[in-house]
N, C-alpha and C positions, 0 to 999 in steps of 0.2 A: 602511813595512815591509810594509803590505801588498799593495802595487803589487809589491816586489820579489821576494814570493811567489807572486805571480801568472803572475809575470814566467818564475819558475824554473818553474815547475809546464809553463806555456806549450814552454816550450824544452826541457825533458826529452818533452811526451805528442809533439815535432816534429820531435828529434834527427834520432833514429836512423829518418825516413822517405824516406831516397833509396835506394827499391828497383829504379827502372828509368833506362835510359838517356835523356840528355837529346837535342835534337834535333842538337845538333855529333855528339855520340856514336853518334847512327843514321846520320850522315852519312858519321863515318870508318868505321864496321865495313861500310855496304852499298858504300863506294869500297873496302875490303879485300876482300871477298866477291867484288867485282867484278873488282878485277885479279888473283885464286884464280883464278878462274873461268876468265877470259882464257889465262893463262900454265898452266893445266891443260889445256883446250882447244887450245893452239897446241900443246903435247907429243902432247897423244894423236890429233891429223891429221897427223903428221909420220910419213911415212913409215917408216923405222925400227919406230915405236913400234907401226905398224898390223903391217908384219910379222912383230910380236914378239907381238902381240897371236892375230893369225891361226893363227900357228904350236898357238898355246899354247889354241887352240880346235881346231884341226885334233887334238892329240892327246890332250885333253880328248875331245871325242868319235870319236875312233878307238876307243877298249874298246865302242862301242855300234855306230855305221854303220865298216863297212870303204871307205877311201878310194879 
C-alpha cells in the first residue's frame, strides 16, 4: 500500500509537467515557419504585389513630399 501511494503521489507532482515542445514538435513548427516564410516572400517579389506595394507608399507619402 505503500509503494502504491508513493506511486500516486509520484504521478500527480509529474502529470501535468509537459509545458514545452518536444524535439518532432520544434521540428514541424521551424519546417512551418519556414514554408510561411517561403511562400510570404515569393508573394511579396512578385511583381504585382511590389506595384501594389509602391503605389500605396507613393500615396502614403504624397500628403508630406509632392511627387
Amino acid at each position: 500500500m505503500k509503494k502504491l501511494i508513493q506511486l500516486s503521489k509520484f504521478v500527480r507532482a509529474h502529470a501535468g509537467n509537459d509545458l514545452g515542445m518536444i524535439s518532432a514538435e520544434y521540428a514541424m513548427g521551424t519546417l512551418a515557419a519556414c514554408g510561411f516564410a517561403g511562400g510570404l516572400f515569393k508573394v511579396l517579389t512578385g511583381a504585382a504585389t511590389q506595384d501594389v506595394l509602391w503605389t500605396l507608399v507613393k500615396k502614403a507619402l504624397s500628403v508630406f513630399v509632392p511627387w
